[in-house]
Structure formats: structure tokens, C-alpha cells
Biotite code that builds the C-alpha atoms (Angstrom):
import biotite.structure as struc

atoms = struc.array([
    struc.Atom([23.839, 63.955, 28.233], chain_id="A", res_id=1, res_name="UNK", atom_name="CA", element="C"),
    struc.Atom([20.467, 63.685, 27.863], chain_id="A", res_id=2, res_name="UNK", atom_name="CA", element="C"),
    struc.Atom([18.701, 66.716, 29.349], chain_id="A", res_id=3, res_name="UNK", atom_name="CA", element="C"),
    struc.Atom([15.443, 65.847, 31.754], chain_id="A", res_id=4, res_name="UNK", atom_name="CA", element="C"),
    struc.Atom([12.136, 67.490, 30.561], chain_id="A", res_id=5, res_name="UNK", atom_name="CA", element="C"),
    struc.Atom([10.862, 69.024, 33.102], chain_id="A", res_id=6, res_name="UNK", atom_name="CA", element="C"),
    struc.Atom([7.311, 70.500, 31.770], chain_id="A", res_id=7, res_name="UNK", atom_name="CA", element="C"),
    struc.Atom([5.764, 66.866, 31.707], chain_id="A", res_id=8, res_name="UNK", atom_name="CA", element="C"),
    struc.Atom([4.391, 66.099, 34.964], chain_id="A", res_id=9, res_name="UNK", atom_name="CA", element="C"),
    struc.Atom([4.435, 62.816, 34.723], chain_id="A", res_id=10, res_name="UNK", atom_name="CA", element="C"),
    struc.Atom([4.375, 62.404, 38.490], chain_id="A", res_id=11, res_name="UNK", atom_name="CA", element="C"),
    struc.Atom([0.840, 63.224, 38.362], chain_id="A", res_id=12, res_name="UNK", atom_name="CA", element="C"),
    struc.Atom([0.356, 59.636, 37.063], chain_id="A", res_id=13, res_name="UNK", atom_name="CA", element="C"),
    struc.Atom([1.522, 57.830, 40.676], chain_id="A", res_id=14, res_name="UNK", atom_name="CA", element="C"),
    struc.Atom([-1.446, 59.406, 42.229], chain_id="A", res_id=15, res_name="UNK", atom_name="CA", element="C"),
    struc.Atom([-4.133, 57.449, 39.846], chain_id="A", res_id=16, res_name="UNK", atom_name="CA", element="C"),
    struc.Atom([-5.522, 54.353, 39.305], chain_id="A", res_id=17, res_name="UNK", atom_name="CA", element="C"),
    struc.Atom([-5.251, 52.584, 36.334], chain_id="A", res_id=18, res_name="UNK", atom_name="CA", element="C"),
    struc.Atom([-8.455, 53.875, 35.129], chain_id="A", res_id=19, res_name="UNK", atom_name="CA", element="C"),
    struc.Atom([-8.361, 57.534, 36.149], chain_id="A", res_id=20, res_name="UNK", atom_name="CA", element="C"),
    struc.Atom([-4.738, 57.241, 34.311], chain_id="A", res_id=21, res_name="UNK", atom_name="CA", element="C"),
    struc.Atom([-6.404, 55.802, 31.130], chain_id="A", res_id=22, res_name="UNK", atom_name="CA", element="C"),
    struc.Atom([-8.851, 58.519, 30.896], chain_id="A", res_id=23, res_name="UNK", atom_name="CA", element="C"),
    struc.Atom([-5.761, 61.193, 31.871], chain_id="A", res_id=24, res_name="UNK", atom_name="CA", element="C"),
    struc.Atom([-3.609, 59.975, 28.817], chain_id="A", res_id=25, res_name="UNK", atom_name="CA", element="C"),
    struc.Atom([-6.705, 60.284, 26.252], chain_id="A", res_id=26, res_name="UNK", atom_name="CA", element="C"),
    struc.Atom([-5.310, 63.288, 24.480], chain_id="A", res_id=27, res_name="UNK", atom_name="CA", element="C"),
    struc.Atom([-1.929, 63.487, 25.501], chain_id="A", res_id=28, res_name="UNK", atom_name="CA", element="C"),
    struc.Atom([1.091, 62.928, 22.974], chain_id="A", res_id=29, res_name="UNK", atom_name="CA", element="C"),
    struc.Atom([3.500, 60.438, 22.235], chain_id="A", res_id=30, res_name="UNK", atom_name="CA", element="C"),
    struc.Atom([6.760, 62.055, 20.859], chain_id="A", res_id=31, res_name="UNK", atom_name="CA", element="C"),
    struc.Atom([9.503, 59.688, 19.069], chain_id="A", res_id=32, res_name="UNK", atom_name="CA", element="C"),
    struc.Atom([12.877, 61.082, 18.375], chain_id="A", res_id=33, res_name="UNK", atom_name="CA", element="C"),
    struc.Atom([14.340, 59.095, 15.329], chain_id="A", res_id=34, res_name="UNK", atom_name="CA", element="C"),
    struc.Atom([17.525, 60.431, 13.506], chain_id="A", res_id=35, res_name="UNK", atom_name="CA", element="C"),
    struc.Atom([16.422, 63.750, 14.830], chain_id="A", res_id=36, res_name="UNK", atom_name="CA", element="C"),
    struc.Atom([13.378, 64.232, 13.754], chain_id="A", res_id=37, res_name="UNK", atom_name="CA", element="C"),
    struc.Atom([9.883, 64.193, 15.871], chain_id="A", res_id=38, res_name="UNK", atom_name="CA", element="C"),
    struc.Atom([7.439, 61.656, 15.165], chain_id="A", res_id=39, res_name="UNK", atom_name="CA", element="C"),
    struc.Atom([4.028, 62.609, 17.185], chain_id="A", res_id=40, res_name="UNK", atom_name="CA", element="C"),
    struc.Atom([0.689, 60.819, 17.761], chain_id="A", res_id=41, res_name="UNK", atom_name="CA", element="C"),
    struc.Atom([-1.933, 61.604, 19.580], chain_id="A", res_id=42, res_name="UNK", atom_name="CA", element="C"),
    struc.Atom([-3.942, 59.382, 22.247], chain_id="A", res_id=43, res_name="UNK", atom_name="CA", element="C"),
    struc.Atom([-7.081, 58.072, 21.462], chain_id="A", res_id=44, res_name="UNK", atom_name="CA", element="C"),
    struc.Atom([-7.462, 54.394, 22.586], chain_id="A", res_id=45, res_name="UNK", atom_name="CA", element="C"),
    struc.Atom([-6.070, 52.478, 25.759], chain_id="A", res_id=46, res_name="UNK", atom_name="CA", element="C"),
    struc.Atom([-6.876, 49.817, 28.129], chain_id="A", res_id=47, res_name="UNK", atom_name="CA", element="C"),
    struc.Atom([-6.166, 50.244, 31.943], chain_id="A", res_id=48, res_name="UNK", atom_name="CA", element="C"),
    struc.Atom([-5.057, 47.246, 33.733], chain_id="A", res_id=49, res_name="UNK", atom_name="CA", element="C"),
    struc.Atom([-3.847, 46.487, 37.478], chain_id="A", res_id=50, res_name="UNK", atom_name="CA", element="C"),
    struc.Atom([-2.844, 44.064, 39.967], chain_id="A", res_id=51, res_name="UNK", atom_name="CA", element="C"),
    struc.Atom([-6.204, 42.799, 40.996], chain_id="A", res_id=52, res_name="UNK", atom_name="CA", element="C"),
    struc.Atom([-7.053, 42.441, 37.446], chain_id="A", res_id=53, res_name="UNK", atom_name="CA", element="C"),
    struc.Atom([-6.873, 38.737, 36.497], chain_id="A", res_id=54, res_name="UNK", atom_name="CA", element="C"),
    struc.Atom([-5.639, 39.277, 32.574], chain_id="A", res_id=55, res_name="UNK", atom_name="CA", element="C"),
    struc.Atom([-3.271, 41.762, 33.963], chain_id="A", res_id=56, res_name="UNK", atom_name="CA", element="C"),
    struc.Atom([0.686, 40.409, 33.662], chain_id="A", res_id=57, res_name="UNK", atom_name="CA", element="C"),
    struc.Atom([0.961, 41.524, 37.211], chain_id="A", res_id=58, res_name="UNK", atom_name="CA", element="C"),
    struc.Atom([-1.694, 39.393, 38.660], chain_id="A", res_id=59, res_name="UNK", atom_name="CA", element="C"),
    struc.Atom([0.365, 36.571, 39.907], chain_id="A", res_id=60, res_name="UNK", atom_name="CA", element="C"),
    struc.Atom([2.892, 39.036, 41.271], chain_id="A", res_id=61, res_name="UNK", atom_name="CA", element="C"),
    struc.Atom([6.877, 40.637, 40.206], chain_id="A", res_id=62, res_name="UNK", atom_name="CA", element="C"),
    struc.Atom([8.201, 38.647, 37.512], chain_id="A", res_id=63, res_name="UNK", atom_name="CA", element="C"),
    struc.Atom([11.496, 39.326, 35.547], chain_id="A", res_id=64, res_name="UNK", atom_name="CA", element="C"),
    struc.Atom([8.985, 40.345, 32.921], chain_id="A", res_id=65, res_name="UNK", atom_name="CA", element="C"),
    struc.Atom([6.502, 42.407, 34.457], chain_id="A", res_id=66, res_name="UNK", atom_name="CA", element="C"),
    struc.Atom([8.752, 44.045, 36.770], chain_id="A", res_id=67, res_name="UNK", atom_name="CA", element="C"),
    struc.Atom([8.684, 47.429, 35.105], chain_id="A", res_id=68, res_name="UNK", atom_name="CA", element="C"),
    struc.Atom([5.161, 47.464, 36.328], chain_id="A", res_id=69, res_name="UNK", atom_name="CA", element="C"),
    struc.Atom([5.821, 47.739, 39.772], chain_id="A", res_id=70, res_name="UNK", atom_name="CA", element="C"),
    struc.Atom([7.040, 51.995, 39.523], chain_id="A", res_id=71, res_name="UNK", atom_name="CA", element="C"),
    struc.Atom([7.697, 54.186, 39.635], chain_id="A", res_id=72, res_name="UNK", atom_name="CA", element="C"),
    struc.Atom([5.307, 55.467, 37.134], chain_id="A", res_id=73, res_name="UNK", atom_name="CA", element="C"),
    struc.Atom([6.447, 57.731, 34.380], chain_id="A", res_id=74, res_name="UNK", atom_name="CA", element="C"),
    struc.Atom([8.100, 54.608, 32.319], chain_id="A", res_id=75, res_name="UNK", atom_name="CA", element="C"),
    struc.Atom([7.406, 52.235, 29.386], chain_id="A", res_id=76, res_name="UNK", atom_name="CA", element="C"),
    struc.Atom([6.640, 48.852, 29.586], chain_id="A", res_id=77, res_name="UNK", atom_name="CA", element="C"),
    struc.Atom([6.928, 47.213, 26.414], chain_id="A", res_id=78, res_name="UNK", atom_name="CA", element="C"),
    struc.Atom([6.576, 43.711, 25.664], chain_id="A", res_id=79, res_name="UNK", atom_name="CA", element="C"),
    struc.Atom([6.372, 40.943, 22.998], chain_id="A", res_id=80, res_name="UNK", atom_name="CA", element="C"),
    struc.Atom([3.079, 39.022, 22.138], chain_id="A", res_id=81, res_name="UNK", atom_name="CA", element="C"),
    struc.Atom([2.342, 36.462, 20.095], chain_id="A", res_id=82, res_name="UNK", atom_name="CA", element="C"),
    struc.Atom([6.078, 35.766, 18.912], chain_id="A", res_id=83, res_name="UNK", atom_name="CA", element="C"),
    struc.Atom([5.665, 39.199, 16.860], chain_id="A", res_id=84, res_name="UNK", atom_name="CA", element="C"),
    struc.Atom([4.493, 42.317, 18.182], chain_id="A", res_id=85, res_name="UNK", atom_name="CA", element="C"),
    struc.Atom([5.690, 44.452, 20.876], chain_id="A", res_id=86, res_name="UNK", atom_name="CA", element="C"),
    struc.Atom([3.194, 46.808, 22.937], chain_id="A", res_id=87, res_name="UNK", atom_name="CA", element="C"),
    struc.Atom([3.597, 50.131, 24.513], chain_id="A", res_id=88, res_name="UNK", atom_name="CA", element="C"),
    struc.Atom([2.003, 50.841, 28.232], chain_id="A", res_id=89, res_name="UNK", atom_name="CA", element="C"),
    struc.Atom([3.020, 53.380, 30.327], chain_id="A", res_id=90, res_name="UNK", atom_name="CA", element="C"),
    struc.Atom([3.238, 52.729, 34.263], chain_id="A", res_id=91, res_name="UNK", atom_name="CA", element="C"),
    struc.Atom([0.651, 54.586, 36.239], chain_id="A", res_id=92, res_name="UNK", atom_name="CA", element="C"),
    struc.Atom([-0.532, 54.328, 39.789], chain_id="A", res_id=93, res_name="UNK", atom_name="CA", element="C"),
    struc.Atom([1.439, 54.276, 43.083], chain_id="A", res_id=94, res_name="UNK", atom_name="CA", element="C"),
    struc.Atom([5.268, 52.187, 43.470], chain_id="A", res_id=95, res_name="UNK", atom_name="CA", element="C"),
    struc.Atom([3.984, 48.674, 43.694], chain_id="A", res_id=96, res_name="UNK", atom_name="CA", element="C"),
    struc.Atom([0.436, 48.657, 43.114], chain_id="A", res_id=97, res_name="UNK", atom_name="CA", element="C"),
    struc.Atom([1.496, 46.855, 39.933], chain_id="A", res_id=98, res_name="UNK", atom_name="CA", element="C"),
    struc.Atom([-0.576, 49.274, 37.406], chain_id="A", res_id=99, res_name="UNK", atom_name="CA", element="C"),
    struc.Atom([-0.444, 50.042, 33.350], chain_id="A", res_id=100, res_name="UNK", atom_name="CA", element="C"),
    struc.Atom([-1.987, 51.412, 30.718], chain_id="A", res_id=101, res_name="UNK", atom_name="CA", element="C"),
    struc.Atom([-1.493, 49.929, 27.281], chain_id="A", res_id=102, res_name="UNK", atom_name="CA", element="C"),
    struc.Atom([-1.653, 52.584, 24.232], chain_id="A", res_id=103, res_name="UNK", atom_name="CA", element="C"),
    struc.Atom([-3.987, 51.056, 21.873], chain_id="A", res_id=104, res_name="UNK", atom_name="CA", element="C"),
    struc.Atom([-4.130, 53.851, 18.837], chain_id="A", res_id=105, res_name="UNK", atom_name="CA", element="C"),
    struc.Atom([-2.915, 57.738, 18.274], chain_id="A", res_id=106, res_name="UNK", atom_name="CA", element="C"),
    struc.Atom([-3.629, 59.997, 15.772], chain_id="A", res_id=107, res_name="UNK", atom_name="CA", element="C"),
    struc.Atom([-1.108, 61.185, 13.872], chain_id="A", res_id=108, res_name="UNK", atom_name="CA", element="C"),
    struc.Atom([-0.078, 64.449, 14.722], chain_id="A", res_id=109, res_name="UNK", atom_name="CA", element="C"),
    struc.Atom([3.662, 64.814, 12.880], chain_id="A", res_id=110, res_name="UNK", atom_name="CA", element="C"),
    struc.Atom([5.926, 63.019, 10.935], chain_id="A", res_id=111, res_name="UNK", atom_name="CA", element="C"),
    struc.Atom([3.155, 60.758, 9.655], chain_id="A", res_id=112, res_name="UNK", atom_name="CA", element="C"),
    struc.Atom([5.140, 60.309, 6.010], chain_id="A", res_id=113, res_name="UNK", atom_name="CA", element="C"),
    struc.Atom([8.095, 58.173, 8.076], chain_id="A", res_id=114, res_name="UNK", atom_name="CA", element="C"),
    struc.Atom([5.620, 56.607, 9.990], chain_id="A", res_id=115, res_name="UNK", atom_name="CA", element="C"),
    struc.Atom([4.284, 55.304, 6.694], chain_id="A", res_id=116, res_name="UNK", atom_name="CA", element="C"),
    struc.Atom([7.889, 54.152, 5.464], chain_id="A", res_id=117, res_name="UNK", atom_name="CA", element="C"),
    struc.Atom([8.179, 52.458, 8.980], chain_id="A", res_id=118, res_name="UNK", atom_name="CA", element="C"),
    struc.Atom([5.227, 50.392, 8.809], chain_id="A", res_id=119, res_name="UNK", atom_name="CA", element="C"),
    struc.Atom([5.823, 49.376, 4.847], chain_id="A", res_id=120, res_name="UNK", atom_name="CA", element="C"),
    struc.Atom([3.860, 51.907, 3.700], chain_id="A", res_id=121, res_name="UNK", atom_name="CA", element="C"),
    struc.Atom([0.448, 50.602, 5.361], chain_id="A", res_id=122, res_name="UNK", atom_name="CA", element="C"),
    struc.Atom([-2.137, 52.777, 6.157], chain_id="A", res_id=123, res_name="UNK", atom_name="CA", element="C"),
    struc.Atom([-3.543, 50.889, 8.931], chain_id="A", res_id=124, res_name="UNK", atom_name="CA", element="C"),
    struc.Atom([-1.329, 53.296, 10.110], chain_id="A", res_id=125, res_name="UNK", atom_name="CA", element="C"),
    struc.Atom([-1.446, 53.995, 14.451], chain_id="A", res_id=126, res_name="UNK", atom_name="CA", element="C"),
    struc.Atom([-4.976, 52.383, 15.119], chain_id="A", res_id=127, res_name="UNK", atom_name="CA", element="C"),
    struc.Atom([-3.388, 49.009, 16.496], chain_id="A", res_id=128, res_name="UNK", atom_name="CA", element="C"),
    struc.Atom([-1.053, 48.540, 19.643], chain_id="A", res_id=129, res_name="UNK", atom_name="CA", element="C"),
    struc.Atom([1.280, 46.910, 17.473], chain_id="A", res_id=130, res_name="UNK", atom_name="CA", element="C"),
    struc.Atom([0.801, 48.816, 14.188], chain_id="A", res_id=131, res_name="UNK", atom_name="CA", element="C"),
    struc.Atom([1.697, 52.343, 16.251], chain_id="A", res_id=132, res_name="UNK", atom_name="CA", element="C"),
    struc.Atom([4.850, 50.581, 17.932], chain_id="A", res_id=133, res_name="UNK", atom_name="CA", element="C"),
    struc.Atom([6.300, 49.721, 14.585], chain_id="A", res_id=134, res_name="UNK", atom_name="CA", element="C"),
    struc.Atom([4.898, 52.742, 13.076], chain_id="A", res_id=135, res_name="UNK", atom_name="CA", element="C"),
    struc.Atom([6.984, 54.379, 16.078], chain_id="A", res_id=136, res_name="UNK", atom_name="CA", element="C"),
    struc.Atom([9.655, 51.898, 16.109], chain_id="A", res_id=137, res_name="UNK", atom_name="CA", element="C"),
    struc.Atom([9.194, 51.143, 19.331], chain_id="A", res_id=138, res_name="UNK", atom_name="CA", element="C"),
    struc.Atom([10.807, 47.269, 20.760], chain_id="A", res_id=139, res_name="UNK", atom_name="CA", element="C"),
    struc.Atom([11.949, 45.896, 23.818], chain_id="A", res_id=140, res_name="UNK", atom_name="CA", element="C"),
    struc.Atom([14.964, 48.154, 24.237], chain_id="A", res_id=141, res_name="UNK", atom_name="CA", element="C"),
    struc.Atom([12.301, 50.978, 25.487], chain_id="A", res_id=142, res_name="UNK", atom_name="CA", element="C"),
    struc.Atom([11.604, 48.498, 28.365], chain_id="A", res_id=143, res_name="UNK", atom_name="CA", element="C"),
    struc.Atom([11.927, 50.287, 31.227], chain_id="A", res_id=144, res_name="UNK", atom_name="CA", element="C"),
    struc.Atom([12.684, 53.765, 29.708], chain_id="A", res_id=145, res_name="UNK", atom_name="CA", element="C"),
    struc.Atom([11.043, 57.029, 31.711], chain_id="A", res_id=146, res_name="UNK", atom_name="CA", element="C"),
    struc.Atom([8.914, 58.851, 29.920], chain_id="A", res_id=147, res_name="UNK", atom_name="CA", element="C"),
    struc.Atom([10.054, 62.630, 30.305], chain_id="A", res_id=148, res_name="UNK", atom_name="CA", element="C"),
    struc.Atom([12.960, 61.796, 28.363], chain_id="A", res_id=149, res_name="UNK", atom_name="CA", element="C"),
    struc.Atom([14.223, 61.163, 24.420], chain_id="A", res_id=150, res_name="UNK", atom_name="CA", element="C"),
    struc.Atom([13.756, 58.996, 22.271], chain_id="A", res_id=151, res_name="UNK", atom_name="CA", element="C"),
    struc.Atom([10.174, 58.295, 23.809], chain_id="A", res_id=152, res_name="UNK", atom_name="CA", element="C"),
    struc.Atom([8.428, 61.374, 25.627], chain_id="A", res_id=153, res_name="UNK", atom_name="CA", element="C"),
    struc.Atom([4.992, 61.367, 26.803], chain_id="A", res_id=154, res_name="UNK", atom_name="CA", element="C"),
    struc.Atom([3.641, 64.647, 26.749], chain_id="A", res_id=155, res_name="UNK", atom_name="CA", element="C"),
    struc.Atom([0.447, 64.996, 29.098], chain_id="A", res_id=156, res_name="UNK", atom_name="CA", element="C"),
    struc.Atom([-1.958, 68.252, 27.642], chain_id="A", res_id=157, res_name="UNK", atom_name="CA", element="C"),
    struc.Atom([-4.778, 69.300, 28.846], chain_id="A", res_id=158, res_name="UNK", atom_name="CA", element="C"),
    struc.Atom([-7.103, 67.102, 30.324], chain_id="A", res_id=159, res_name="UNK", atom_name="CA", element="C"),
    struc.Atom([-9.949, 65.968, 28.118], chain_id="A", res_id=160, res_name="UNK", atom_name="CA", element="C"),
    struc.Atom([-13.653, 66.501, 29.415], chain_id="A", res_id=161, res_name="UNK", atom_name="CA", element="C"),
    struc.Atom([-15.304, 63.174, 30.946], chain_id="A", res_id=162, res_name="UNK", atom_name="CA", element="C"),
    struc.Atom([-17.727, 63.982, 28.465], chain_id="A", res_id=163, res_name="UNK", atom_name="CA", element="C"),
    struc.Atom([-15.627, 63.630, 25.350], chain_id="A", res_id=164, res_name="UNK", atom_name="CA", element="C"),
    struc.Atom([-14.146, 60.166, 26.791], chain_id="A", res_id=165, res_name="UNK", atom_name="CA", element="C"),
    struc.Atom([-16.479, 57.075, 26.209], chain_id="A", res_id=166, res_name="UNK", atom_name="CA", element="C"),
    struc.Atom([-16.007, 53.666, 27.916], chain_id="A", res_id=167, res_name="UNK", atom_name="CA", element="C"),
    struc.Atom([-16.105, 49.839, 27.492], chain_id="A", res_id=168, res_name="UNK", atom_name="CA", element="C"),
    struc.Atom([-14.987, 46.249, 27.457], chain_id="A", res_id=169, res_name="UNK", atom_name="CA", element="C"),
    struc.Atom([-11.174, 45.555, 26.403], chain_id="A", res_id=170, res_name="UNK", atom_name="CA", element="C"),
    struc.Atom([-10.512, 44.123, 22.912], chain_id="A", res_id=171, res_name="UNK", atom_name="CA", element="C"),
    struc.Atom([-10.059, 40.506, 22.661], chain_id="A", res_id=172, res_name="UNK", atom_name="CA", element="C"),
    struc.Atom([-10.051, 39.559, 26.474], chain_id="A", res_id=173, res_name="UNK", atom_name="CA", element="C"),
    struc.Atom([-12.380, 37.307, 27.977], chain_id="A", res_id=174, res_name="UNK", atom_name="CA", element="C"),
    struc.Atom([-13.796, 39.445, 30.851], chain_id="A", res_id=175, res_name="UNK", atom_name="CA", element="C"),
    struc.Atom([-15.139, 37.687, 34.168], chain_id="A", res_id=176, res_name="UNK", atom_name="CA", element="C"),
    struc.Atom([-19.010, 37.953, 34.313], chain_id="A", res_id=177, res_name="UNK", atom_name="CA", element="C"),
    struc.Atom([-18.852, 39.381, 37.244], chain_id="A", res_id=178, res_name="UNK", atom_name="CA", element="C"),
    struc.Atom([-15.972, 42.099, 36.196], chain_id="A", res_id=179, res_name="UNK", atom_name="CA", element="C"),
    struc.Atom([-18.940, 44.895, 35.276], chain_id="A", res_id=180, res_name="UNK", atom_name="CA", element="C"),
    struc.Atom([-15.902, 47.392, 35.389], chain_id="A", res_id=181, res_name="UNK", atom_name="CA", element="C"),
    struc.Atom([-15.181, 48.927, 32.292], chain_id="A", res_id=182, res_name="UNK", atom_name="CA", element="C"),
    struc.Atom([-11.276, 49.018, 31.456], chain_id="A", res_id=183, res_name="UNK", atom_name="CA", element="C"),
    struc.Atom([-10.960, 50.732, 27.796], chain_id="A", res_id=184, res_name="UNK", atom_name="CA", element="C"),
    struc.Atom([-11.621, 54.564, 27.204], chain_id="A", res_id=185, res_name="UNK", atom_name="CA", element="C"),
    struc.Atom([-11.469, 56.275, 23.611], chain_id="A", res_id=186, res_name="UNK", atom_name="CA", element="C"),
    struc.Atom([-12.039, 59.818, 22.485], chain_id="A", res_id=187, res_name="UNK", atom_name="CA", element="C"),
    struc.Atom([-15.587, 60.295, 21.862], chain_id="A", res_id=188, res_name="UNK", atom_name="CA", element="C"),
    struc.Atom([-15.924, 60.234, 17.646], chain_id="A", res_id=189, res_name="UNK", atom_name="CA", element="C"),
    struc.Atom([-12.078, 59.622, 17.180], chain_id="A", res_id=190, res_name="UNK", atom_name="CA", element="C"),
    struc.Atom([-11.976, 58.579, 13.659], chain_id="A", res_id=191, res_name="UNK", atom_name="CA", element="C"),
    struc.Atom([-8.194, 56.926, 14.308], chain_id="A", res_id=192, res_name="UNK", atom_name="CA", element="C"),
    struc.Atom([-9.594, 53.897, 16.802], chain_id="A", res_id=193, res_name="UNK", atom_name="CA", element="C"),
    struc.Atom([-8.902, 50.310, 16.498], chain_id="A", res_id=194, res_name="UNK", atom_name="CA", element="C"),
    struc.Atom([-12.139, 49.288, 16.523], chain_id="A", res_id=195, res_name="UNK", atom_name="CA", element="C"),
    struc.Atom([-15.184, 51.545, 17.075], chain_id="A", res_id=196, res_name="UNK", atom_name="CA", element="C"),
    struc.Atom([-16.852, 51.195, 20.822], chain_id="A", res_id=197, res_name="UNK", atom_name="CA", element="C"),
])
């Protein structure tokens, strides 16, 4: 049986919105169990996303799909884009306000020479959503998984200072010109981001 980690407060995330989660995860680890070892990366990069948000998958309401994003939060919601890549978000905000935050890059903190293997080797290594989920080997069969538990633990540290956290537009989404909201956070001078800010 699969013993509950209790040091991860992950209930902390139901009280945020997607935003205030976003800049609560920069910092905080990702921890992969595969074959028993640890595979760790850091948080540098996501993009908060919610309900009211028209490019959010929860706009138009539950689907079969997006139902993970209705809560609790605490849990993965992974999904498949673009026929071959599958994203990591974890589920923020209160039950039904329909809120995620997609992981975007990590630093690697542990294990980084199987990460390597897993991705073929590439060293574009965790600075993509889908380069850290097959880095991680992380598919659709996390869908739905909470969070305080192996094979996928989130780990929330310390808070990082508002000052060290830096914010802007989303990567490769058309936002409404009247949307002067600001969705993506990254750690200030991270050299392990996606795309610089």
C-alpha cells in the first residue's frame, strides 16, 4: 500500500487562484519515482489558467477531458496535444472553480543522467512542457493522480519572494486585447526556462 505523504500541504493550493498558485509552485519540486529511484526537478516556468479564461480547456465547462480540473486540487492533469505530447498541470484553486497550472520547465535537481536516457539523450533537457514530461515519463496514466503520493509527488518548499518571480504573456496563445492580465511567472534569472521573458 502506498503510504500518504503527509508533509506536503498540498491543501494549501484549494485556497488560491490560479495565479497566486502559479507563483506558489515557482520553486517547489517535482519528484518521479521510476524503478526506485528519484528523479527531481525544480520549478521554474508555468502558466496559470482558469475557468473564465477563454484558452483555458475548462472554459466551455466539465468535459470527459477536462474533468480532472474541476478538484479537488492536489492532482495531475495531464493531457495530449498536438497528436504527440502530453503536459503536466497540477489542479489548484477551490472544487469547481475549474483552475490549473501547467508546468512549463524545472531544473534539474536529481537523477538528471536518466532523465537524459529518457529523452534520447537530448539536452533540451526540462525547459519544455513536453520535453520535462518525457524527460519524467510522465503520460496519460498520471491523469487524475494526487500529488502527495508516488510515482509523482509535488513537493511545495519555501515560498519564493515576489521579488525573485517575474511575470508575462503565455507562450504561443493568442491573448484577448483586452486580457492585460498576466498568466506566466518564471524565476527571476532561471537559466533552465523555455524561453526567456
Amino acid at each position: 500500500m502506498t503510504k500518504r505523504v503527509v508533509t506536503v500541504p498540498l491543501d494549501v493550493l484549494s485556497k488560491m487562484s490560479a495565479t497566486d498558485a502559479a507563483s506558489r509552485l515557482i520553486g517547489s519540486d517535482l519528484i518521479r519515482y521510476i524503478d526506485g529511484k528519484q528523479l527531481i526537478g525544480r520549478i521554474v516556468e508555468v502558466e496559470a489558467y482558469d475557468q473564465n479564461d477563454p484558452v483555458s480547456h475548462s472554459y466551455h465547462g466539465k468535459t470527459a477531458r477536462n474533468a480532472v480540473m474541476f478538484g479537488p486540487a492536489g492532482f495531475a492533469y495531464v493531457y495530449f496535444t498536438y497528436g504527440m505530447h502530453f503536459c503536466l498541470n497540477v489542479v489548484v484553486g477551490p472544487k469547481d472553480s475549474a483552475a490549473a497550472v501547467l508546468i512549463r520547465a524545472l531544473q534539474p535537481i536529481q537523477g538528471e543522467s536518466i532523465m537524459l536516457a529518457n529523452r534520447g539523450y537530448n539536452k533540451n533537457l526540462l525547459n519544455g512542457p513536453a520535453r520535462l514530461t518525457q524527460a519524467l515519463k510522465i503520460d496519460k496514466s498520471l491523469n487524475g493522480h494526487d500529488l502527495s503520493l508516488a510515482p509523482l509527488r509535488l513537493k511545495l518548499n519555501p515560498a519564493i519572494k515576489s521579488s525573485d518571480i517575474k511575470w508575462g504573456a503565455r507562450i504561443g496563445i493568442k491573448e484577448k486585447a483586452n486580457n492585460v492580465k498576466k498568466w506566466r511567472a518564471v524565476l527571476n534569472d532561471s537559466a533552465y526556462l523555455s524561453r526567456p521573458l
